[in-house]
TORPA-4810 file (N, C-alpha, C, O; in nm, 3 decimals):
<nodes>
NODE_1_5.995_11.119_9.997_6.141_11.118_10.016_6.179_11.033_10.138_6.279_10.961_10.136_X
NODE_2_6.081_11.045_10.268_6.133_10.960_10.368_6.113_10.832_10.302_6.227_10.801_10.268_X
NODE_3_6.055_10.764_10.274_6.001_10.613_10.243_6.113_10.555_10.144_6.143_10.437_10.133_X
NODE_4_6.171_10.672_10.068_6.299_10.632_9.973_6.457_10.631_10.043_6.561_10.569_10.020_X
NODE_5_6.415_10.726_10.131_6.557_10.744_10.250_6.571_10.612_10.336_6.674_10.555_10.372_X
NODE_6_6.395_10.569_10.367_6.413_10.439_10.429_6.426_10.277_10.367_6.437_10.166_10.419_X
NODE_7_6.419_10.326_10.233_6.466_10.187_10.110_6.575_10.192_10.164_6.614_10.123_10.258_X
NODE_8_6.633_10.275_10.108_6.835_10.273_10.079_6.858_10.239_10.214_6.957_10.167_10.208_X
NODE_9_6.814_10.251_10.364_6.892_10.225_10.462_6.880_10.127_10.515_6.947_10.109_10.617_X
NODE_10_6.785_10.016_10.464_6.694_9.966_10.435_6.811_9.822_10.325_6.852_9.712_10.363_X
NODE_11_6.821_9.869_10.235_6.895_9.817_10.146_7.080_9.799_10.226_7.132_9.690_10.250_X
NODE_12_7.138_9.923_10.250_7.201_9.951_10.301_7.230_9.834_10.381_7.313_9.753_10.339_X
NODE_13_7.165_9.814_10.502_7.199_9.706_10.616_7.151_9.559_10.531_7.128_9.444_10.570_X
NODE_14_7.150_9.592_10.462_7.081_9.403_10.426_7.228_9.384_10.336_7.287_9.278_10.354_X
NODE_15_7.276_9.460_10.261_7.437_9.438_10.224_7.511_9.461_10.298_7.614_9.417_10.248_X
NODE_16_7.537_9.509_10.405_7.612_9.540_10.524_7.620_9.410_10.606_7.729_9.368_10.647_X
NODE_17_7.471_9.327_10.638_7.456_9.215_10.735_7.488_9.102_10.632_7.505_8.995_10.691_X
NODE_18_7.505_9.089_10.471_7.523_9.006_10.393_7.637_8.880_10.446_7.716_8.900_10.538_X
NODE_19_7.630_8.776_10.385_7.796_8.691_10.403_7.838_8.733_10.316_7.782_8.795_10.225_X
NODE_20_8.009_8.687_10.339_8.075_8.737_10.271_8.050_8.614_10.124_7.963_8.527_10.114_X
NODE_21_8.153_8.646_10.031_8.159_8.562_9.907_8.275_8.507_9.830_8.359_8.590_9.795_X
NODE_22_8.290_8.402_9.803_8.420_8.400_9.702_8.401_8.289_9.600_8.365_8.172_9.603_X
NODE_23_8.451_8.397_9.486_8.351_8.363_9.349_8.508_8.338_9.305_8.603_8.407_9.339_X
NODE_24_8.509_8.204_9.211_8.643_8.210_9.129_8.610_8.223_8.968_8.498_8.225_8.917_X
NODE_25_8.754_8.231_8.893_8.757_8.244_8.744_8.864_8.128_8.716_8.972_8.108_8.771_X
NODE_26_8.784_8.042_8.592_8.924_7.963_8.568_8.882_7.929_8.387_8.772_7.936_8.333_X
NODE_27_9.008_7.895_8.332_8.986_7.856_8.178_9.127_7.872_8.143_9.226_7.877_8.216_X
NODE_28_9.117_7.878_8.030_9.266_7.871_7.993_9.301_8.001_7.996_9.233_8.094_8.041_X
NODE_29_9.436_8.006_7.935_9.488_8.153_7.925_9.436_8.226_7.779_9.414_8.180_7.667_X
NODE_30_9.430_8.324_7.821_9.340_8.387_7.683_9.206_8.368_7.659_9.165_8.404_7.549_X
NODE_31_9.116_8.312_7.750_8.980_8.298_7.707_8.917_8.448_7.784_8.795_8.445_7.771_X
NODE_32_8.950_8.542_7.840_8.831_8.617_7.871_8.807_8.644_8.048_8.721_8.706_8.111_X
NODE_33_8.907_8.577_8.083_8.877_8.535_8.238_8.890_8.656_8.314_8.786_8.678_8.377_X
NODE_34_9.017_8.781_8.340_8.992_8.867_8.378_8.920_8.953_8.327_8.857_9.027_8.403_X
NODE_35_8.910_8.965_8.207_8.767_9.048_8.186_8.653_9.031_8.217_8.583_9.126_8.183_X
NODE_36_8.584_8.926_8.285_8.497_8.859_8.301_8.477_8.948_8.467_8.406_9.019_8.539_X
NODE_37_8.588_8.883_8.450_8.573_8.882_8.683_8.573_9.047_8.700_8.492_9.104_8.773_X
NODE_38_8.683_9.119_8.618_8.698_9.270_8.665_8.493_9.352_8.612_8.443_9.454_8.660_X
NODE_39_8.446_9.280_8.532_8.303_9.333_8.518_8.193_9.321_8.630_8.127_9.408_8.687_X
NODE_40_8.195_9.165_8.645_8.089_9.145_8.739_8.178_9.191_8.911_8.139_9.147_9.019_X
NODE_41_8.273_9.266_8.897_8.362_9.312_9.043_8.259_9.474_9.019_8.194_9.517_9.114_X
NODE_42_8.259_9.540_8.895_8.152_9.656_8.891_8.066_9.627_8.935_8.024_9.647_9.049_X
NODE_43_7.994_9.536_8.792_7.808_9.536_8.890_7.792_9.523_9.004_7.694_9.578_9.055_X
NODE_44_7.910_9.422_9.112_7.870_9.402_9.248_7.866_9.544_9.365_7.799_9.574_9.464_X
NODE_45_7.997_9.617_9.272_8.021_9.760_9.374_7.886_9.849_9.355_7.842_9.931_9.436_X
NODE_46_7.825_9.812_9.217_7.751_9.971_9.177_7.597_9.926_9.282_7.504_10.002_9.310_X
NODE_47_7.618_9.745_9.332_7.501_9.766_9.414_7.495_9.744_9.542_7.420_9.693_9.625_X
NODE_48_7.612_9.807_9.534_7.679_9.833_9.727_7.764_9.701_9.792_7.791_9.688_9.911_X
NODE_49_7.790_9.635_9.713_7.872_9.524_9.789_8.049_9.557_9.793_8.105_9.624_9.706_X
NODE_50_8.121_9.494_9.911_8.255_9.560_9.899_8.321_9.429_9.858_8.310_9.321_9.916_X
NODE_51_8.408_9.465_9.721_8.417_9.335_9.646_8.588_9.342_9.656_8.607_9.447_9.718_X
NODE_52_8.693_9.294_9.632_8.829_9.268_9.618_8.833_9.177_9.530_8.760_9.078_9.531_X
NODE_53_8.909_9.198_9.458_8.955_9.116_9.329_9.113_9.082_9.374_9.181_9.149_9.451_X
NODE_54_9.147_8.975_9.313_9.304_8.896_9.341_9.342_8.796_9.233_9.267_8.765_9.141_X
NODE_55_9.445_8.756_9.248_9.482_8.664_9.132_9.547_8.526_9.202_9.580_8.519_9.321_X
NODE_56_9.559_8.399_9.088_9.692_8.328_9.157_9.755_8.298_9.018_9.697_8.340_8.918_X
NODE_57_9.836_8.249_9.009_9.925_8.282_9.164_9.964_8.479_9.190_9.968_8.572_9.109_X
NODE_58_9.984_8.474_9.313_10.000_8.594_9.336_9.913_8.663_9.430_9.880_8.606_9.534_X
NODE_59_9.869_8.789_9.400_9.764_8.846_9.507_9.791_8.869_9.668_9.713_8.883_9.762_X
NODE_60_9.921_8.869_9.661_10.057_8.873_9.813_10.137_8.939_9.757_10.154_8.925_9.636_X
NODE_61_10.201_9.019_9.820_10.356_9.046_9.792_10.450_8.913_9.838_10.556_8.911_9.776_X
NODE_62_10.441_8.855_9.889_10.519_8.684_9.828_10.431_8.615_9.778_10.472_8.501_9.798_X
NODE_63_10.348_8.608_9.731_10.266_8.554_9.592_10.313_8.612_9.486_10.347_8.554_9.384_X
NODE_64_10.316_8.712_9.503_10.392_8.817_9.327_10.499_8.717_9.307_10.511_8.641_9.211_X
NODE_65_10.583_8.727_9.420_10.719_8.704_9.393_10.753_8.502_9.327_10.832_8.438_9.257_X
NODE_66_10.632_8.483_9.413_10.634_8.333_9.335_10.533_8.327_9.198_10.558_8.243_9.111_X
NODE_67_10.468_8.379_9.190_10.455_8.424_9.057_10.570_8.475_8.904_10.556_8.465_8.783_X
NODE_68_10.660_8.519_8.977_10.755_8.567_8.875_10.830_8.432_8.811_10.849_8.395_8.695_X
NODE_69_10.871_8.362_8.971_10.880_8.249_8.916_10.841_8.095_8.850_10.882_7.985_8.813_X
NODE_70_10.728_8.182_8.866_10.641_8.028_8.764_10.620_8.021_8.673_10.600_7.925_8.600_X
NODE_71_10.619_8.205_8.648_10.536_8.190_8.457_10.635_8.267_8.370_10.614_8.290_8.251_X
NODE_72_10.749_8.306_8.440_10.882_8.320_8.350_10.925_8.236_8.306_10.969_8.133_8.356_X
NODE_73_10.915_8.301_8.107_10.981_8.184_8.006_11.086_8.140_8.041_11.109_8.024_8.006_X
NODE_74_11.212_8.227_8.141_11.315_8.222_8.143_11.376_8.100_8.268_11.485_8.045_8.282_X
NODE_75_11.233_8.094_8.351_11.259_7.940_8.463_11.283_7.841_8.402_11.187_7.774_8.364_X
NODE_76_11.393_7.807_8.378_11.449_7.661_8.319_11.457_7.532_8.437_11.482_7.541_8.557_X
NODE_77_11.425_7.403_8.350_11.426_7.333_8.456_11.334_7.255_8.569_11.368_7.163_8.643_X
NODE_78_11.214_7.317_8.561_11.145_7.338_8.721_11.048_7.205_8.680_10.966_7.195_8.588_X
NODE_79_11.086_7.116_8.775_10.974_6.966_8.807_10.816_7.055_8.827_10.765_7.158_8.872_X
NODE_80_10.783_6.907_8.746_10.619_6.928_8.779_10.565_6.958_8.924_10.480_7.042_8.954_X
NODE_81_10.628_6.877_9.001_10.612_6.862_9.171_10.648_6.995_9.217_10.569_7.055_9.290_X
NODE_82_10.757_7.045_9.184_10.783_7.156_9.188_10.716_7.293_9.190_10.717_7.386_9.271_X
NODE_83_10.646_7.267_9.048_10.561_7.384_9.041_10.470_7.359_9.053_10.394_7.434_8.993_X
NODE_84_10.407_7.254_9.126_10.237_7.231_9.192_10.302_7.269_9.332_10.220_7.334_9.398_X
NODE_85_10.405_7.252_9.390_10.444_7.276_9.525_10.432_7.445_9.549_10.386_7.492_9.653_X
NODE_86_10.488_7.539_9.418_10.493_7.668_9.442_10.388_7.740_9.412_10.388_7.859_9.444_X
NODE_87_10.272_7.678_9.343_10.121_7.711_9.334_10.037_7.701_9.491_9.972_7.790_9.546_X
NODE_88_10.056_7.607_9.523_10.043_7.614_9.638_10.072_7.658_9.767_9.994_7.669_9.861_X
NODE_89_10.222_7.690_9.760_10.261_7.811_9.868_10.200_7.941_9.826_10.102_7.971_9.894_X
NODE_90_10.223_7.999_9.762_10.139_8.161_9.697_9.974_8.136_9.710_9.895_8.230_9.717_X
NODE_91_9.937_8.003_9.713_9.762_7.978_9.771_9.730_8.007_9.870_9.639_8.079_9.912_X
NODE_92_9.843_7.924_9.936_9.811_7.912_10.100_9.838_8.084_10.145_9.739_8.137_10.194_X
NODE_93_9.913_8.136_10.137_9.939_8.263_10.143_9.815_8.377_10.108_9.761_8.460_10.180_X
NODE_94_9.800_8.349_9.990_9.630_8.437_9.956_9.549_8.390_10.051_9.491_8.477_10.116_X
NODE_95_9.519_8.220_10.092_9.424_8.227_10.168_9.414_8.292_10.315_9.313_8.343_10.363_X
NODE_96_9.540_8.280_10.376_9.516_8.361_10.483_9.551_8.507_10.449_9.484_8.582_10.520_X
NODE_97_9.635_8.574_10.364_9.610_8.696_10.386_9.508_8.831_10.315_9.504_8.954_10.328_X
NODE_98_9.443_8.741_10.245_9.365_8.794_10.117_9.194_8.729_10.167_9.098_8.787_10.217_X
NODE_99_9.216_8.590_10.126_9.100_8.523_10.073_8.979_8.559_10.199_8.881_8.634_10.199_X
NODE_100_9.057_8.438_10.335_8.941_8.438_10.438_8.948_8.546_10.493_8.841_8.558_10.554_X
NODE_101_9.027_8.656_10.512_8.979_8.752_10.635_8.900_8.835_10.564_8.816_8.893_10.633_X
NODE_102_8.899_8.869_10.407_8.781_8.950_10.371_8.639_8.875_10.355_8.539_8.941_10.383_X
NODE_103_8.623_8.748_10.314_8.532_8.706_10.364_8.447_8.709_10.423_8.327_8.717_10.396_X
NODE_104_8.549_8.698_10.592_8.526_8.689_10.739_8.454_8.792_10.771_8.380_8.796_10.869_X
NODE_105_8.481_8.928_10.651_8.452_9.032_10.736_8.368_9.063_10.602_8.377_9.183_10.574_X
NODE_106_8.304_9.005_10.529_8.162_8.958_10.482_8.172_9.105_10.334_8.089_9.183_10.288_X
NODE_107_8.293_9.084_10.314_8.334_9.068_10.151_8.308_9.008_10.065_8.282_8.894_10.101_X
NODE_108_8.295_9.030_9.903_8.333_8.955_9.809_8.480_8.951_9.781_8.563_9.035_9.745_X
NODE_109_8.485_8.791_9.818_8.649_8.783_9.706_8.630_8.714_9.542_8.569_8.610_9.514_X
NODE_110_8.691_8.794_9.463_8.659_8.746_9.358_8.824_8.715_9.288_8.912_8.801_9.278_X
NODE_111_8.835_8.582_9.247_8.944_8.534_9.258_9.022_8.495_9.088_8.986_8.389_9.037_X
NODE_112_9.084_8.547_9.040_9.132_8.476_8.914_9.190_8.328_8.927_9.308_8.346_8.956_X
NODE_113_9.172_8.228_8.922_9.244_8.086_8.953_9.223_8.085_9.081_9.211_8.179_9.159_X
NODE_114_9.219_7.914_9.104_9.197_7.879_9.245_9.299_7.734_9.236_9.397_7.719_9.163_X
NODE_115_9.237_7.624_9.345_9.297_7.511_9.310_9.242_7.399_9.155_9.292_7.294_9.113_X
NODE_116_9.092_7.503_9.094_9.105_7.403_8.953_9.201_7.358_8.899_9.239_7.249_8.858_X
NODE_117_9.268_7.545_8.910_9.380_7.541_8.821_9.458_7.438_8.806_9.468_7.366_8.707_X
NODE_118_9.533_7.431_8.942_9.605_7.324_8.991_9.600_7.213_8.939_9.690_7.149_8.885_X
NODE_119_9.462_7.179_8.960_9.408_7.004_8.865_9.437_7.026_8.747_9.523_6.968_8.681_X
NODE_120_9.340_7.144_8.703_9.388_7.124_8.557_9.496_7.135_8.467_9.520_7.062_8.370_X
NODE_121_9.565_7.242_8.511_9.762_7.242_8.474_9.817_7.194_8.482_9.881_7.150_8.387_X
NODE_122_9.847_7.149_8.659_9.920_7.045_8.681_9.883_6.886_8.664_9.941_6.803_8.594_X
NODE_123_9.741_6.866_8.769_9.649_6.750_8.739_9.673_6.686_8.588_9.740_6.584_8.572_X
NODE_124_9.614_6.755_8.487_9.575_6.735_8.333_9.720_6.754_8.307_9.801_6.661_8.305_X
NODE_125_9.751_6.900_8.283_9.875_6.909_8.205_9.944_6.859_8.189_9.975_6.813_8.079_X
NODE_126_10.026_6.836_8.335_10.158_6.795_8.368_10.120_6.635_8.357_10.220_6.562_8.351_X
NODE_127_10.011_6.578_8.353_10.006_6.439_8.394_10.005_6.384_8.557_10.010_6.264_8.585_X
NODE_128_9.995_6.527_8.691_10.016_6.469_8.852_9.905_6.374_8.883_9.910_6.290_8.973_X
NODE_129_9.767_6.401_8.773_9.647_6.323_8.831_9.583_6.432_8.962_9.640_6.506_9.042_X
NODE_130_9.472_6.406_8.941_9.432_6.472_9.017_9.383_6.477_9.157_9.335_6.568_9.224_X
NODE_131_9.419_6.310_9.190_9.457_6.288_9.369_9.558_6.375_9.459_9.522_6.441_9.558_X
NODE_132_9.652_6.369_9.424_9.793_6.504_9.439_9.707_6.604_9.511_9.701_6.632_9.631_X
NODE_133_9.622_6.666_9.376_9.603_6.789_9.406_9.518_6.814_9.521_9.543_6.893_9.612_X
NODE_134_9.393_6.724_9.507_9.351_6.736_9.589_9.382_6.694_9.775_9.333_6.734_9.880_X
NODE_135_9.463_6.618_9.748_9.520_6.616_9.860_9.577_6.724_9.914_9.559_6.757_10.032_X
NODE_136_9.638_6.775_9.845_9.744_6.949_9.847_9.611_7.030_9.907_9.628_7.106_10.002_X
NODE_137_9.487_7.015_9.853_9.411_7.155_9.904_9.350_7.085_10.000_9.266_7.160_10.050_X
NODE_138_9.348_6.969_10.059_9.277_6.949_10.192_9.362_6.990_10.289_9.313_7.054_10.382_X
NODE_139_9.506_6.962_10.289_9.582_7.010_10.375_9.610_7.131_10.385_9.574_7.204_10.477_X
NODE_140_9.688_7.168_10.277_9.700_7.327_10.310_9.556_7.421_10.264_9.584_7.534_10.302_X
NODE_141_9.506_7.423_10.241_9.306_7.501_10.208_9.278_7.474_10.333_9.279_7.575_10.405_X
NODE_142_9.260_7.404_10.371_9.167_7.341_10.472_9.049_7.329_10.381_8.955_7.409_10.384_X
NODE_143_9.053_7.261_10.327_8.938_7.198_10.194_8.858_7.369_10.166_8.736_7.371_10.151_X
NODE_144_8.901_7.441_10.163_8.820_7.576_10.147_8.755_7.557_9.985_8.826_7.521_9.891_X
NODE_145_8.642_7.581_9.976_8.599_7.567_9.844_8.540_7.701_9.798_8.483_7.762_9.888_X
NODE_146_8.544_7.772_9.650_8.466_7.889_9.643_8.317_7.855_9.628_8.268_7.745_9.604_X
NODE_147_8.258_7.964_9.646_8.097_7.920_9.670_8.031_7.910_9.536_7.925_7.849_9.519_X
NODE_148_8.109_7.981_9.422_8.079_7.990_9.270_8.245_7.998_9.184_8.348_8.064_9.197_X
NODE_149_8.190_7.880_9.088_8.312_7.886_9.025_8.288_7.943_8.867_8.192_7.889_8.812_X
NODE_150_8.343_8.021_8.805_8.276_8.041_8.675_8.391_7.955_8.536_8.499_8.007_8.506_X
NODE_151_8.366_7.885_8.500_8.468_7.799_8.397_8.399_7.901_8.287_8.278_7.913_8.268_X
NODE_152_8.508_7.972_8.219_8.520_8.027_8.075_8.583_7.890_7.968_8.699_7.849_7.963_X
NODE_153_8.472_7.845_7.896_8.477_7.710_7.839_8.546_7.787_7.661_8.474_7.860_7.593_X
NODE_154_8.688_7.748_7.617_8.716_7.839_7.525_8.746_7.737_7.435_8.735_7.621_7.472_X
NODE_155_8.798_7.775_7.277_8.890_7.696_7.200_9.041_7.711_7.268_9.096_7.797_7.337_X
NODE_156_9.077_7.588_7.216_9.213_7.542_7.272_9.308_7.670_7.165_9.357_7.771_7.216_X
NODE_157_9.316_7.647_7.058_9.353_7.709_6.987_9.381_7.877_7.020_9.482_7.940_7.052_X
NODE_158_9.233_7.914_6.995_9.211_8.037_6.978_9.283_8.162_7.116_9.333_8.275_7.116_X
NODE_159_9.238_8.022_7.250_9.262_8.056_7.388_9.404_8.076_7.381_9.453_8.171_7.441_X
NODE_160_9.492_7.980_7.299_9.640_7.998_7.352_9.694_8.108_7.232_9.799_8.166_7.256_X
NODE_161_9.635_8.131_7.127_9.691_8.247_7.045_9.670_8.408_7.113_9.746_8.504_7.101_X
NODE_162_9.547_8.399_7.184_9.496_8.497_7.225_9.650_8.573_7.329_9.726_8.668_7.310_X
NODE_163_9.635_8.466_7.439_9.747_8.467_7.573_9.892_8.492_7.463_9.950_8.599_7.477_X
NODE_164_9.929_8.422_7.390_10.067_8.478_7.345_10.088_8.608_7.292_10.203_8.653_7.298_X
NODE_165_9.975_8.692_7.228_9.960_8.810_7.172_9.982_8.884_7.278_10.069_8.971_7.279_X
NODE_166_9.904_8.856_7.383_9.917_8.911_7.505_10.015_8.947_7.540_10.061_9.061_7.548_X
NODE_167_10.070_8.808_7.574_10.223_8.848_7.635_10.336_8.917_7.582_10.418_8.977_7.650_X
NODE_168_10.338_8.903_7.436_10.425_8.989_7.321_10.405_9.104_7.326_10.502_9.163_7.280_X
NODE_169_10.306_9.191_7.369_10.268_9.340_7.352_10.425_9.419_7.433_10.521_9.362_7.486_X
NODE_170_10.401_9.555_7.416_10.475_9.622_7.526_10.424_9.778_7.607_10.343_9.852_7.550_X
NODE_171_10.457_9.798_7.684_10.414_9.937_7.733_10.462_10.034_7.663_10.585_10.022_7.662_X
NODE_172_10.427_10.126_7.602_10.418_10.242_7.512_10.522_10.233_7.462_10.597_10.330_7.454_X
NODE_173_10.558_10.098_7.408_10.710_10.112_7.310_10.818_10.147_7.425_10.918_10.204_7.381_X
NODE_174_10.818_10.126_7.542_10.936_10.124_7.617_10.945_9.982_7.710_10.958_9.864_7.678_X
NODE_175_10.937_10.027_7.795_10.935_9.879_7.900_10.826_9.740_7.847_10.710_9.743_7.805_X
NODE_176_10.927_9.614_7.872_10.819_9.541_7.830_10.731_9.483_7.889_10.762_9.461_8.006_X
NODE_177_10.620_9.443_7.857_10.558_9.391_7.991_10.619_9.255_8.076_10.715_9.198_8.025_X
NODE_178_10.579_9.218_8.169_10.628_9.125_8.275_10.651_9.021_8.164_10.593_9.038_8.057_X
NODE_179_10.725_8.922_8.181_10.713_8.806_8.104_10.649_8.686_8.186_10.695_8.633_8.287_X
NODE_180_10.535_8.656_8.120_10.429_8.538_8.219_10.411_8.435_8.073_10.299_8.391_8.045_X
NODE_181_10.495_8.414_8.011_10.482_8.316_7.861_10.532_8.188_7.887_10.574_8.134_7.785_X
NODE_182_10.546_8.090_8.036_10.564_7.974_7.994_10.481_7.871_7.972_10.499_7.767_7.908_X
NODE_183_10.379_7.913_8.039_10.306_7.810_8.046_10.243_7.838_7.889_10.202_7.734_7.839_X
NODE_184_10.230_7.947_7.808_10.227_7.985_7.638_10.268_7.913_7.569_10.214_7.876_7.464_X
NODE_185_10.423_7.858_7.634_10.506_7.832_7.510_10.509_7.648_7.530_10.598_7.575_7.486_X
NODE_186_10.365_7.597_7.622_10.338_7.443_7.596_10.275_7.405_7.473_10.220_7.494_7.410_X
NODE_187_10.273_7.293_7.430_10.237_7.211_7.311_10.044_7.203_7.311_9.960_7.193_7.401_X
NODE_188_10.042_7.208_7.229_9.854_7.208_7.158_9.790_7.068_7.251_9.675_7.048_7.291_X
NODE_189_9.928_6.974_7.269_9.865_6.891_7.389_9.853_6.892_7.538_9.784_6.843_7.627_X
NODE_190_9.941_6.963_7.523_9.906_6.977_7.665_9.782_7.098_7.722_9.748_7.117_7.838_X
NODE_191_9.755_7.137_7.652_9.623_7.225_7.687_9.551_7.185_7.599_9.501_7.293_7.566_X
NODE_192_9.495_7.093_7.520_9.439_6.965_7.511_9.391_6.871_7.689_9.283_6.837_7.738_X
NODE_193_9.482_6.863_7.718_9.431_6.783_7.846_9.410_6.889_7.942_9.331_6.866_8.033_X
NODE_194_9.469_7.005_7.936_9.434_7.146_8.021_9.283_7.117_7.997_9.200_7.079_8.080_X
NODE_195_9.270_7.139_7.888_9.103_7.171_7.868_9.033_7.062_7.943_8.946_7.079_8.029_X
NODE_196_9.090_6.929_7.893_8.976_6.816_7.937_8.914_6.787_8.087_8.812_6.763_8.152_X
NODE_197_9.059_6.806_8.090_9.052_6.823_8.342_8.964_6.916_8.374_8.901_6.892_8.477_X
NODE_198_8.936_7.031_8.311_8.833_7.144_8.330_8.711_7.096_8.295_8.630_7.127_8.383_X
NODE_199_8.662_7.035_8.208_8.582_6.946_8.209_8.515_6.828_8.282_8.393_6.811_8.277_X
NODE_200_8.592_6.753_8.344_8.616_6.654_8.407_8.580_6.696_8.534_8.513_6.622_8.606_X
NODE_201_8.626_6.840_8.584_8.600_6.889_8.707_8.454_6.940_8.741_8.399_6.902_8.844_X
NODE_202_8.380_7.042_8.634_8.292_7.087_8.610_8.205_6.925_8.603_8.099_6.953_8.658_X
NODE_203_8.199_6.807_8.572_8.121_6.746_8.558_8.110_6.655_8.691_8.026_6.567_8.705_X
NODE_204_8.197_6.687_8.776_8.185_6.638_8.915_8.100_6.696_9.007_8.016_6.650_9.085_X
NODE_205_8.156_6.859_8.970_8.050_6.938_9.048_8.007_7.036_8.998_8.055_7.148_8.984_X
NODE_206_7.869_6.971_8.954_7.815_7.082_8.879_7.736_7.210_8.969_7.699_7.319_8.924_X
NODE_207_7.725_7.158_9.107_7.669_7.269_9.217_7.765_7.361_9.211_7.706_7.468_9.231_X
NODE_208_7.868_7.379_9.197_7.952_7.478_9.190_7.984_7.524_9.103_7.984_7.646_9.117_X
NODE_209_8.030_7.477_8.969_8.081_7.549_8.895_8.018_7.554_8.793_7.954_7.450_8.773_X
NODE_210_8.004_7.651_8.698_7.902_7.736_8.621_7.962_7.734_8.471_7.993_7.848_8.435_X
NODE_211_7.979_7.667_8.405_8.023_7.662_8.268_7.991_7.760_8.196_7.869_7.773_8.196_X
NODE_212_8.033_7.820_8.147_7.987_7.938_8.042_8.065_7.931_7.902_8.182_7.896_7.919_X
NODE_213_8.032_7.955_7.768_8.099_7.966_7.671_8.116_8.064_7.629_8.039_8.143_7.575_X
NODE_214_8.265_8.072_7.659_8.344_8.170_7.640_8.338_8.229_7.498_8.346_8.351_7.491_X
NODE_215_8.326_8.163_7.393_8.303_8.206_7.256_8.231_8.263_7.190_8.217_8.266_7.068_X
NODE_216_8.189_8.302_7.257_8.014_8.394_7.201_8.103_8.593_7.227_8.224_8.615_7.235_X
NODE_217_8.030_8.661_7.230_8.069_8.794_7.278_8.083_8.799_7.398_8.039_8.720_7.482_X
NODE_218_8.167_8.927_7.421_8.179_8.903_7.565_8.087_8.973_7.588_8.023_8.871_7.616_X
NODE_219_7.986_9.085_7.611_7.888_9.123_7.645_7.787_8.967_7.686_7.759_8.939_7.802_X
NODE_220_7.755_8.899_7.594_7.687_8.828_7.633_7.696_8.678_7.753_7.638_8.610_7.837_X
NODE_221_7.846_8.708_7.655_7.881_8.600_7.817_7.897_8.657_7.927_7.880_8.583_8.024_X
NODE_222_7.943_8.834_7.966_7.899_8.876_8.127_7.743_8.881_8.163_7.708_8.896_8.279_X
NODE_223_7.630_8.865_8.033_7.525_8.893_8.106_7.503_8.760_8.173_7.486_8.768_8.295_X
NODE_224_7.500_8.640_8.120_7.493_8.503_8.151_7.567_8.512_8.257_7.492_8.478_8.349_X
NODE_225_7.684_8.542_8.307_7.750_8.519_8.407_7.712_8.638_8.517_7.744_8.594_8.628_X
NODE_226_7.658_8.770_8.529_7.586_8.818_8.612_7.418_8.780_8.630_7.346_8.829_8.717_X
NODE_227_7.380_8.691_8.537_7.203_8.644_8.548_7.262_8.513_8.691_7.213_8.529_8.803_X
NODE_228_7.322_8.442_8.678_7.382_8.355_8.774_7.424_8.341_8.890_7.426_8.245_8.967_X
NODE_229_7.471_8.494_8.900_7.546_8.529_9.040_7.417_8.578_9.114_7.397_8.581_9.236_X
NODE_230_7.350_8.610_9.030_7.217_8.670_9.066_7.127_8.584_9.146_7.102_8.584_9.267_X
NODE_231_7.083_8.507_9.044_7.013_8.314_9.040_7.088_8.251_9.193_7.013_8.224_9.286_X
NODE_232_7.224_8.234_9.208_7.240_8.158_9.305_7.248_8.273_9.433_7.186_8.256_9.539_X
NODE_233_7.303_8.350_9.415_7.311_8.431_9.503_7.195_8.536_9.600_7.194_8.607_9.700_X
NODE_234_7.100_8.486_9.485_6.931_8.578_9.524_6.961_8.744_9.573_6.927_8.786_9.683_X
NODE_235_7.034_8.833_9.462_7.066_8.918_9.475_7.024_9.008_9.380_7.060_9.126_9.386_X
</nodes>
């Protein structure tokens, strides 16, 4: 019993003295992405790591709030520049009040969207290119990069039927849920080039980001995506 008392304390301080982490999720809408991240946020707790999960946009109480306005069907109007400008305020915001201080204090942050997104929505989508963006995250990031990125690689199709079902549901036949359907209610091309920029990115840096296909089960795509975190992380 002592020799097992002295594993765990043992174990104990070696996750305690750990760095911290920040793992992102990106793909389209509807491929699997928070389910993905809210699983491997278990396995990390059940083996003692203190993990926080967040979103973007959002993951602030003024991130929410610029959130409402980005992915409401009902924002008429709003320039591309525009809404790469308000992705980026609700970033910069997670990063200091979310991202680095749990980090710092040798956390996992595990992140739904980061600045891929950015490239790829705005970058791809919108047509900004993806100099913009990156310019946007050297300045306001301070080039902060996550240490693992996981790309849920989906059908275009399937990904955007999935997300509209989504968003149509309601809470027990009373209230409806939030409305987050605009970026839903874009054309088969434009997440067409959504997809391709995700691609494009992943093939720049493949040290970081971790392609996975999303189309298989999801059981099997969290084991692939916890064999990895494992693999790079030597955990």
């Amino acid at each position: 019993m002592k020799n097992e008392n002295q594993k765990q304390l043992l174990y104990d301080s070696n996750v305690a003295k750990a760095p911290g982490r920040f793992i992102t999720f990106e793909g389209l809408d509807g491929c699997g992405k928070s389910t993905q991240l809210n699983r491997l946020a278990d396995v990390l707790r059940a083996e003692g790591f203190d993990v926080v999960t967040t979103r973007e946009p959002g993951g602030t109480p003024i991130g929410e709030r610029v959130r409402a306005v980005l992915l409401d069907s009902r924002t008429q109007g709003l320039a591309p520049l525009t809404e790469l400008a308000l992705m980026f305020a609700s970033r910069a915001q997670q990063i200091a009040e979310v991202i680095r201080p749990n980090v710092d204090a040798g956390r996992w942050v595990l992140c739904d969207r980061f600045t891929d997104s950015s490239e790829a929505y705005q970058g791809g989508g919108r047509r900004l290119g993806s100099e913009a963006i990156l310019d946007l995250h050297r300045v306001v990031c301070g080039g902060l990069q996550p240490d693992l990125t996981v790309l849920m690689d989906s059908e275009v199709a399937a990904s955007v039927a999935r997300a509209r079902r989504r968003n149509a549901q309601t809470k027990d036949g009373s209230a409806e849920v939030a409305d987050e359907n605009r970026f839903e209610q874009e054309s088969r091309a434009f997440f067409g080039r959504v997809h391709d920029a995700y691609d494009r990115i992943a093939e720049r840096e493949p040290q970081r980001i971790f392609k996975v296909d999303a189309r298989r089960k999801p059981d099997v795509v969290h084991q692939d995506i916890v064999n990895e975190v494992r693999r790079k992380f030597k955990i």
